[in-house]
Structure formats: structure tokens, C-alpha cells
C-alpha positions in Angstrom: -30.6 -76.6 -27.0 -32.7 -79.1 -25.4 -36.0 -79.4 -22.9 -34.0 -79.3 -19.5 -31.6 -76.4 -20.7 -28.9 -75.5 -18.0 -26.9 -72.6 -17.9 -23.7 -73.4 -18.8 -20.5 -73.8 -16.7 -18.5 -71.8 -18.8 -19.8 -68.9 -20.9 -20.0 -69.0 -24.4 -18.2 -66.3 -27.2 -19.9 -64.2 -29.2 -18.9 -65.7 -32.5 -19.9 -69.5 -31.0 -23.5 -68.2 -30.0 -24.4 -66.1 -33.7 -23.2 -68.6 -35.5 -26.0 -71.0 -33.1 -28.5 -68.2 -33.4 -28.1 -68.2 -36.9 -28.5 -71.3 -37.9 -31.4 -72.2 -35.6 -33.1 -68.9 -37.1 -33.2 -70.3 -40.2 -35.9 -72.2 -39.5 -38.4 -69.5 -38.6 -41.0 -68.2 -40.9 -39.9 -66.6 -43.9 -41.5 -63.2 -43.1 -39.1 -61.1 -45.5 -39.6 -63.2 -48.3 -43.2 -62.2 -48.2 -44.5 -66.0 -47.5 -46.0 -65.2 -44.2 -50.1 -63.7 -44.1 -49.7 -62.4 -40.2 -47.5 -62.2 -37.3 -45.2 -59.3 -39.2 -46.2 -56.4 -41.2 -43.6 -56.4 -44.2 -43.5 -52.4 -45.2 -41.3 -54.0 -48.2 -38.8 -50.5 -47.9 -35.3 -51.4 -46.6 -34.5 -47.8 -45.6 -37.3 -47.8 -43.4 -36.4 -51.2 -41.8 -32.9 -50.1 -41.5 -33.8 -46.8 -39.6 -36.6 -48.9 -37.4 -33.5 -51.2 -36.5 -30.4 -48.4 -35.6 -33.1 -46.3 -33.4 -33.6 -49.9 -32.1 -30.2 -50.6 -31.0 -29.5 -46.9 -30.0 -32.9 -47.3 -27.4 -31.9 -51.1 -26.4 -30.7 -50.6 -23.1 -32.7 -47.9 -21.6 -35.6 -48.4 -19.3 -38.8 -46.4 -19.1 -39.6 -47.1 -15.8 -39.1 -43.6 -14.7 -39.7 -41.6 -17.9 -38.3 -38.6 -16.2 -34.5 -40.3 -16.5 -34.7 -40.0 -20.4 -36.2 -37.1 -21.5 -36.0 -38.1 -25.1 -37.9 -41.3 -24.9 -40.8 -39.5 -22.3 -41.2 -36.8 -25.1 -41.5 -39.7 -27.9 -44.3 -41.0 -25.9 -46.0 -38.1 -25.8 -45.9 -37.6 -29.3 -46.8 -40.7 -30.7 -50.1 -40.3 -28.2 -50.3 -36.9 -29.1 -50.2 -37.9 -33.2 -52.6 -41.4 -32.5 -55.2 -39.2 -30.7 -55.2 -36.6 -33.8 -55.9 -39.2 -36.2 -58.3 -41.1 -34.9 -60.1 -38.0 -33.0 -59.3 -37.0 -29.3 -57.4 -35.2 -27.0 -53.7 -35.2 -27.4 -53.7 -36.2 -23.4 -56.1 -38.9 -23.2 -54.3 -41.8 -24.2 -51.1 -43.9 -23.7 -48.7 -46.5 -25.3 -49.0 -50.0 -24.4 -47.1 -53.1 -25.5 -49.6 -54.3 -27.7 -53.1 -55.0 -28.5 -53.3 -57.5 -25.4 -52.2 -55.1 -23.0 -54.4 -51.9 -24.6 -57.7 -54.2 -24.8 -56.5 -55.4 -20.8 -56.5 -51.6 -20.0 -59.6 -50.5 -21.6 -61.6 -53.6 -19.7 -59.7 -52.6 -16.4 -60.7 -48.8 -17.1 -64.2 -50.1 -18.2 -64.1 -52.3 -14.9 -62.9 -49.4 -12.2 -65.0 -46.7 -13.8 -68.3 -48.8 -13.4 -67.2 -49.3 -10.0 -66.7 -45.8 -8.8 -69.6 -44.0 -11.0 -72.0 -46.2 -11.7 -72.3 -48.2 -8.4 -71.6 -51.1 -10.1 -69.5 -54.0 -8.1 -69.3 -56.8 -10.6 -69.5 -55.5 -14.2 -69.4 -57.4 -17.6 -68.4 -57.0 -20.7 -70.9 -57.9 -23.8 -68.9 -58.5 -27.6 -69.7 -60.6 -30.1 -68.1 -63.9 -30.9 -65.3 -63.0 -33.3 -63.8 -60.3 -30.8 -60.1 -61.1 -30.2 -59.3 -63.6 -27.5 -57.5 -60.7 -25.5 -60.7 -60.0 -24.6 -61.7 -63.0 -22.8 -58.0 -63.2 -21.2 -58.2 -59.7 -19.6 -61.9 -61.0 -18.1 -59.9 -63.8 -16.7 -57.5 -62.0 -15.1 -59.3 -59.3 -13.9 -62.4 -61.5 -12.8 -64.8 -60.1 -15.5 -67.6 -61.9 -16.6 -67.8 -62.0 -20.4 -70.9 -62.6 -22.5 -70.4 -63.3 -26.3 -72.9 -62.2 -28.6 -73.2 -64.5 -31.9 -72.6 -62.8 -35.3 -74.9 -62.3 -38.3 -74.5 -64.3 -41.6 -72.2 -61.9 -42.5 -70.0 -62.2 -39.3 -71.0 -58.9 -38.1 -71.9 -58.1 -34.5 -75.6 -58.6 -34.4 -76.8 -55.5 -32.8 -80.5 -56.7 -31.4 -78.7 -59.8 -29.8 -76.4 -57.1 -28.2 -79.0 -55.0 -27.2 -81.0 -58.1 -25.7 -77.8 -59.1 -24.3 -77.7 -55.9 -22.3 -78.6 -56.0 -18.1 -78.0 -53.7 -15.2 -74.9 -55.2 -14.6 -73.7 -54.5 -17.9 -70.3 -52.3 -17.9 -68.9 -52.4 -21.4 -70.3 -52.9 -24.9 -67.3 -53.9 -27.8 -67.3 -54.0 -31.6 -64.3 -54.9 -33.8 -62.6 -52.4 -36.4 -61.9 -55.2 -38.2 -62.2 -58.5 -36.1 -59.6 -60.5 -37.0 -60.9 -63.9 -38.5 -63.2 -62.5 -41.4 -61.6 -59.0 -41.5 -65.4 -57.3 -41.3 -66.2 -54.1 -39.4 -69.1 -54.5 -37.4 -71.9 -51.7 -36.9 -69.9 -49.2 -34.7 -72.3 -46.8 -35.0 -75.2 -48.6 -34.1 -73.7 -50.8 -31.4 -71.9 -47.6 -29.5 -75.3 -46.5 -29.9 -77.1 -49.0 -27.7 -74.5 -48.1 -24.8 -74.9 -44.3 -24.7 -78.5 -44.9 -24.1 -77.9 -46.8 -21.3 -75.1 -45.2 -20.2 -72.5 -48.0 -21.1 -69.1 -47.5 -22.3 -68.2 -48.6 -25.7 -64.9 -49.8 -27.3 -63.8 -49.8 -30.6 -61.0 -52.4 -31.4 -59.2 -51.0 -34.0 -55.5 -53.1 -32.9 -55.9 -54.0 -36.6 -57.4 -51.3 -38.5 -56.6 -48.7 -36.7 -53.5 -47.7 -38.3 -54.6 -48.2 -42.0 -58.6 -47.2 -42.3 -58.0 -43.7 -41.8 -55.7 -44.0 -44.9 -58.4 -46.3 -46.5 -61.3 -43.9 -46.0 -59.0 -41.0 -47.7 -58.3 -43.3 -50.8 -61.8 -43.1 -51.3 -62.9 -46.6 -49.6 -66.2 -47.0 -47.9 -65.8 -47.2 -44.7 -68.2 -47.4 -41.9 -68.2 -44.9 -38.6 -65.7 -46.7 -36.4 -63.7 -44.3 -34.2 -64.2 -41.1 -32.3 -66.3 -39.0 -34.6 -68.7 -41.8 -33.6 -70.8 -40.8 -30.7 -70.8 -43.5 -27.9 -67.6 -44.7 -28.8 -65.3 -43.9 -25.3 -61.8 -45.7 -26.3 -60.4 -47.3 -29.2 -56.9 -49.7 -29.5 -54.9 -49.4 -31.9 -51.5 -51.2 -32.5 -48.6 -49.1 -34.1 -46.9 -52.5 -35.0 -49.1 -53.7 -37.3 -50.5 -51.1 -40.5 -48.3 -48.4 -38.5 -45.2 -50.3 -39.6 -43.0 -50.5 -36.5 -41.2 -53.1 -34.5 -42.8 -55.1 -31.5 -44.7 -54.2 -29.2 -46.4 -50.8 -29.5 -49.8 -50.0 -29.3 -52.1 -47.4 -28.0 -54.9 -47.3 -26.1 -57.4 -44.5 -26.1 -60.2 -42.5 -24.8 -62.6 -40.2 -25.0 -61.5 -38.5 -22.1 -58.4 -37.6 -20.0 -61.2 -39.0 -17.0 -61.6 -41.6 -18.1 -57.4 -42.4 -18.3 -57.1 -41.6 -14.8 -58.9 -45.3 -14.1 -55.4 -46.6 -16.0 -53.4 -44.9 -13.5 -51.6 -46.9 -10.3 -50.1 -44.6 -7.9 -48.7 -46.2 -4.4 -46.8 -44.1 -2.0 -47.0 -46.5 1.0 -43.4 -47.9 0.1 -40.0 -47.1 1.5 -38.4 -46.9 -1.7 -40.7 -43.8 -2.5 -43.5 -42.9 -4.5 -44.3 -45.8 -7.6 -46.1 -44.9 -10.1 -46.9 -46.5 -13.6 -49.9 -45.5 -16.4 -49.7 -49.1 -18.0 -49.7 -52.9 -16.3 -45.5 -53.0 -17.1 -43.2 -51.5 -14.9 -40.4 -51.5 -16.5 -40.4 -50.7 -20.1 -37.9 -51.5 -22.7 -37.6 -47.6 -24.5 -37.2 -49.0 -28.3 -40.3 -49.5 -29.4 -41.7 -46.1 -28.1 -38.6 -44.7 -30.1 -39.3 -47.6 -32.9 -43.2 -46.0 -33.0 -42.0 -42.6 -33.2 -39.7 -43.5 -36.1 -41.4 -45.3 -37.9 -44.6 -42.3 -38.1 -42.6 -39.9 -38.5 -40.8 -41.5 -41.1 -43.6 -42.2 -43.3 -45.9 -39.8 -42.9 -49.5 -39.1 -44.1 -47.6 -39.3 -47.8 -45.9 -42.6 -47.2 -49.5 -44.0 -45.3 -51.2 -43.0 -48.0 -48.9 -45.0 -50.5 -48.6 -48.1 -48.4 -52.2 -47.8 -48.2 -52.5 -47.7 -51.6 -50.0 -50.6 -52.3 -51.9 -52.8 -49.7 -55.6 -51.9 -51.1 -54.6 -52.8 -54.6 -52.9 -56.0 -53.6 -55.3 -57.5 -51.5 -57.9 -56.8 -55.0 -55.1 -58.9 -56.6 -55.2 -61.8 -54.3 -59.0 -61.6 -54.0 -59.8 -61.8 -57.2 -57.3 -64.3 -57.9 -58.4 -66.7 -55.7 -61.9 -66.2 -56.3 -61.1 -67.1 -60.1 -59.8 -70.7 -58.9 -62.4 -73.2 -59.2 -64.0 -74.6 -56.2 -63.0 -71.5 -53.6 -64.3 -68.6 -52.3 -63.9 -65.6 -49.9 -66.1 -66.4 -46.6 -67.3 -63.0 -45.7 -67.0 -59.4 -47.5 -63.9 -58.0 -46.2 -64.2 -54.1 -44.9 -59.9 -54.4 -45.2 -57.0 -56.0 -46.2 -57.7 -59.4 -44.6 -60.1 -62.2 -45.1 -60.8 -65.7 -44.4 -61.0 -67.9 -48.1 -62.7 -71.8 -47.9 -64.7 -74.1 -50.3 -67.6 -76.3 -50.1 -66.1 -78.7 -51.9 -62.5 -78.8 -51.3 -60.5 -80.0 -48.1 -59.3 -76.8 -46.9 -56.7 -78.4 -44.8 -55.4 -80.7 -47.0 -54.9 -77.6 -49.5 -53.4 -75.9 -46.5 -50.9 -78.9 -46.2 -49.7 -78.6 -49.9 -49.0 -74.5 -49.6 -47.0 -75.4 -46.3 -45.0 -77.7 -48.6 -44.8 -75.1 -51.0 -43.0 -72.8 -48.6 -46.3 -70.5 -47.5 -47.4 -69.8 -44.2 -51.4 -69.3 -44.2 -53.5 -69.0 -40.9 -56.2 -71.8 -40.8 -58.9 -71.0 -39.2 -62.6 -73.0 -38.7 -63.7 -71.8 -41.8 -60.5 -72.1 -44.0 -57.4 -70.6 -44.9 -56.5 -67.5 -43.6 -54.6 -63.9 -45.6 -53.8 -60.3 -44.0 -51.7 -58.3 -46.6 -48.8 -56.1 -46.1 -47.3 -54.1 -48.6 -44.9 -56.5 -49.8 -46.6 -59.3 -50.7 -47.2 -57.2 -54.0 -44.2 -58.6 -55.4 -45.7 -62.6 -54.9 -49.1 -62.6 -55.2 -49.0 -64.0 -58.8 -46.3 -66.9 -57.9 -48.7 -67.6 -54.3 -51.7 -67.7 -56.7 -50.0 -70.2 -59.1 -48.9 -72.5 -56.1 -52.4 -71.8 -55.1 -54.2 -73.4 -58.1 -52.0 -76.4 -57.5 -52.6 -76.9 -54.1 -56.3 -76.7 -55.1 -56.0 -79.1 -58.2 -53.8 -82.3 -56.2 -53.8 -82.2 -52.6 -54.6 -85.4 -51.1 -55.9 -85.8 -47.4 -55.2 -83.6 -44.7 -52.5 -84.2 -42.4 -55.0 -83.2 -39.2 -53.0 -80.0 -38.9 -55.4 -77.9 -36.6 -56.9 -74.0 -36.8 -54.2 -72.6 -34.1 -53.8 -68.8 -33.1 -50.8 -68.4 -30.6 -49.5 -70.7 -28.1 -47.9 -71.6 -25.1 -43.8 -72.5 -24.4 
């Protein structure tokens, strides 16, 4: 269909509008065949994607609105809150399930935001975080009227904790660090930044929407990594999104804290309404109930035996493709990953040219300012040798670039 759309005088059938749906789906990004780096998180297990889509299906229609109307999906919630808080180190209570990373960073600055302003006496809060921090950051300060100072990052594109700390006023209502920020896929000093906001009294988030579902699996395989969520004092919530290393559909997240206190900020309660008491604990109102079943699923499904495997799977692989890639003349890795993605560029080669030439080849790589872009899921164990042989001859004939810009998201 066309810019200008119309609905349509007479309704469609069902065959008539697959048959469109398929063939215009087609041309969407080959997630399944393991040539997509982001966007999906291929667990590579076709009973698991099969369960994820019938609980889907079953869960379609109903609304969580009023979680008291289906008992069933209100104790799923619970639970997948109840299970996230265990792993990553809080109270069972003091959390809740969100559509996404946007939505739990847009909480956790609102909470940040309320909580200044009723116990610290603060009217106009802001929010410190360094450069690399996800752009949800600087959209919930828009819409909530935040003032937000980025920090720049070290060589290593790690938060640069004296900057912070210089960085750091009276007005000052929420301190951030990355668990891994996106772009270079580097942890930044938890430990020291949460550090400089218990001593002024500041709260801190970790966020983990990428990591937080795979590093407690990578720190049991025996990987080093550095203090990131609650065991880490200072740190006061964390995000952490279910649909990406926790392997279910979109959108589920969570957002937590340290305390069931500091929750209540989330909460909106208005009772000055004919229709009755409203009430909500996230922005939505109404909520679709499949990917709180879809969540629920998909971790009980797998387990701590199944994490641990994927986790596994996903360490070894991204070895593959690092090594691989640093073996081809001319590129490198930007920064030392802490996890399974990182940014890879040259100083010789045109990055976006070579970019252009994997696009041909069928591959669908992130640019970014510094290069080409990778974030491994389990599957992509099976084409890491054919990517890196498409790889080498994107690298060895590749022409000019076609001008095809570093995007992230977009607009309809």
C-alpha cells in the first residue's frame, strides 16, 4: 500500500490479505537466517520459538489493564519480577515489567525525578551519564522535562568517573552507568561511579537492558566481570530487558530497585473519576498480556541450565567472530568488549564502503561513527565462518561508499 492509505470500501478476506502480508514480509531482515547483528535475539531452538509463539496466540487478546480480570497473567507478572529480582539481587516486590528498555529507563528517571522532589527538596533534578548511555535516556529527560548532562568517556569508552564526579552539583538527582552501553559493548566502573552517588546521597542506575539477562550467566561460566548490579552498594535500580539475552518476544522488560520505596514513585493512582478508581504501576494503560506470558515462558523454559548453555554458545561465538575478524588485514575491534557485542573499524579501510559490500552480500551490520557494528545471539554459531568469508571480501574489493549513514531507529 501507498503514502495516503485509505481504509478500504470493502473489506478484504483473509486469504487476499496473507498472501499481501507475505509477500511484502519478504523483504524484511533475514533475522532467522542468522544475517541480522541486533534488533532480534535468535535463541536458534525451534521448540522454544514454537512454545514462545502458541503462549503468544493463547495471551493475544487479553488486556492487562486490570490485572485482577486474569488471574493467570497477574500471577505471571509476579513471577517473572519475583525470578528478575532473585537474579540480579532484590526484593521479590520491588520491581515491575515494562515494555521495554525505553519504558524501564523512562520509569527509573521519573522515579529518580519524583523521589528527589519529595525527599531531597529538590524541584528541578538532573540526571548525569556519560556519552555512550542509550538515547532512551535523553528521550525520557525530554518528556519529562529533565535536564541531562553527558559525561565524555575514557579512551576506552568507559564512563570517566572524575569527570562524573566533577560533573556532580546540588541539583544533581541521578548518577547512570551502562551494563554494557550499547555502541562498544564495555561495562563502565559500576562500582566506583554508584560510589560517587551514595556519598552524596544520589541515586544510581545500572543499565543492564542489554546485559542484564546474560552477565549473570557470564560471570558463572567463569568470565570476569566487573560489580554491576545489586550486590554493588549505591546502585538503587537496574533495567533489564527479558527480550533480548532472556530470549522472549517483544516488549518485555523490567525495571528494578533497591527498594519497594522507592517503586511506590512508579505508582499513579487517581480516584477523582466517575468511572472509579484508576490505577496503573507502568506509563501504559492498557497492556497487551502476551509478552508477560511470552517472559514467563520463555524463563521458565530455559532455565538456569538452558542460560547457562546459551550463554556458553554465545561466549564461544562471539571469540569466533572476534578473532576472526581481527585476523583480516587492515581491521580491528574498537574497544575491549566486557560481552557479546562490539563495534569493529580500520584506519585504513572505508568502513562504509565495506559496509555497502556485506549489505550486497545479504548481511545486516549496525554502522555506527566508528565502524561496523555485531551483537551475537546463539545462532549465529552456525554462520560465523561463511560471514567471515564474505567479510574478507568485502574488505579486499569494495569501492566507495554509497553515503549510507550510522542510523539507530527511526521515525514512520
Amino acid at each position: 500500500m501507498s503514502e495516503g492509505a485509505t481504509i478500504p470500501e470493502h473489506g478484504r478476506s483473509a486469504t487476499e490479505l496473507l498472501s499481501m502480508i507475505e509477500q511484502a514480509h519478504a523483504a524484511d531482515i533475514d533475522w532467522r537466517g542468522g544475517r541480522a547483528f541486533s534488533l532480534v535475539y535468535n535463541v536458534g531452538d525451534h521448540v522454544h520459538e514454537e512454545l514462545l509463539e502458541q503462549v503468544g496466540v493463547k495471551f493475544l487478546h487479553d488486556n492487562a489493564l486490570n490485572p485482577f480480570k486474569y488471574p493467570s497473567v497477574l500471577q505471571m507478572e509476579l513471577d517473572v519480577i519475583a525470578m528478575a529480582a532473585d537474579l540480579l539481587g532484590t526484593a521479590p516486590n520491588a520491581g515491575s515489567l515494562s515494555s521495554g528498555g525505553t519504558e524501564s529507563i523512562f520509569l527509573a528517571v521519573q522515579v529518580a525525578r519524583d523521589h528527589n522532589r519529595q525527599v531531597r527538596g529538590i524541584a528541578e533534578p538532573t540526571v548525569v551519564a556519560p556519552e555512550t548511555v542509550h538515547p532512551a535516556f535523553a528521550k525520557a529527560c525530554k518528556y519529562l522535562d529533565i535536564e541531562l548532562r553527558l559525561i565524555p568517556v575514557g579512551p576506552d569508552g568507559r564512563a570517566d568517573v572524575d569527570a562524573t564526579a566533577d560533573a556532580v552539583d546540588e541539583r544533581t538527582g541521578l548518577l547512570v552507568g551502562s551494563a554494557p552501553c550499547y555502541p562498544y559493548g564495555v561495562i563502565d566502573p559500576i562500582e566506583d561511579l554508584a560510589a560517587v552517588a551514595a556519598e552524596k546521597g544520589i541515586l544510581f542506575h545500572t543499565d543492564a537492558c542489554l546485559g542484564g539477562w546474560l552477565l549473570p550467566w557470564w560471570e558463572r561460566l567463569g568470565k570476569d566481570v566487573p560489580p554491576w548490579d545489586f550486590r554493588v552498594p549505591g546502585v538503587t535500580s537496574i533495567s533489564a530487558d527479558i527480550h533480548k539475552y532472556g530470549y522472549a518476544f517483544k516488549g518485555a522488560s523490567v525495571v528494578l530497585y533497591r527498594s519497594r520505596e522507592l517503586l511506590q514513585h512508579q505508582f499513579f493512582w487517581y480516584d477523582s473519576w466517575p468511572g472509579g478508581l484508576y490505577a496503573s504501576g507502568t506509563t501504559a494503560g492498557t497492556r497487551s498480556a502476551a509478552p508477560i506470558a511470552g517472559a514467563w515462558a520463555a524463563i521458565n523454559h530455559l532455565g538456569v541450565d538452558g542460560y547457562m548453555r546459551l550463554a556458553g554458545l554465545v561466549a564461544e561465538t562471539t571469540d569466533r567472530f572476534r578473532s576472526g575478524i581481527e585476523a583480516i588485514d587492515g581491521l580491528r575491534v574498537t574497544h575491549e568488549p566486557d560481552l557479546s557485542l562490539f563495534e569493529f573499524g580500520s584506519d585504513s579501510l572505508d568502513m562504509d564502503a565495506v559496509g555497502d559490500v556485506m549489505d550486497d552480500r545479504g548481511w545486516n551490520l549496525d554502522r555506527q561513527q566508528g565502524g561496523l557494528h555485531l551483537m551475537v545471539s546463539p545462532f549465529h554459531a552456525k554462520i560465523v565462518d561463511q560471514f567471515l568469508t564474505d567479510l574478507r571480501a568485502a574488505v579486499a574489493d569494495h569501492g566507495e561508499s554509497r553515503g549510507v549513514k550510522a542510523t539507530y531507529g527511526g521515525i514512520a
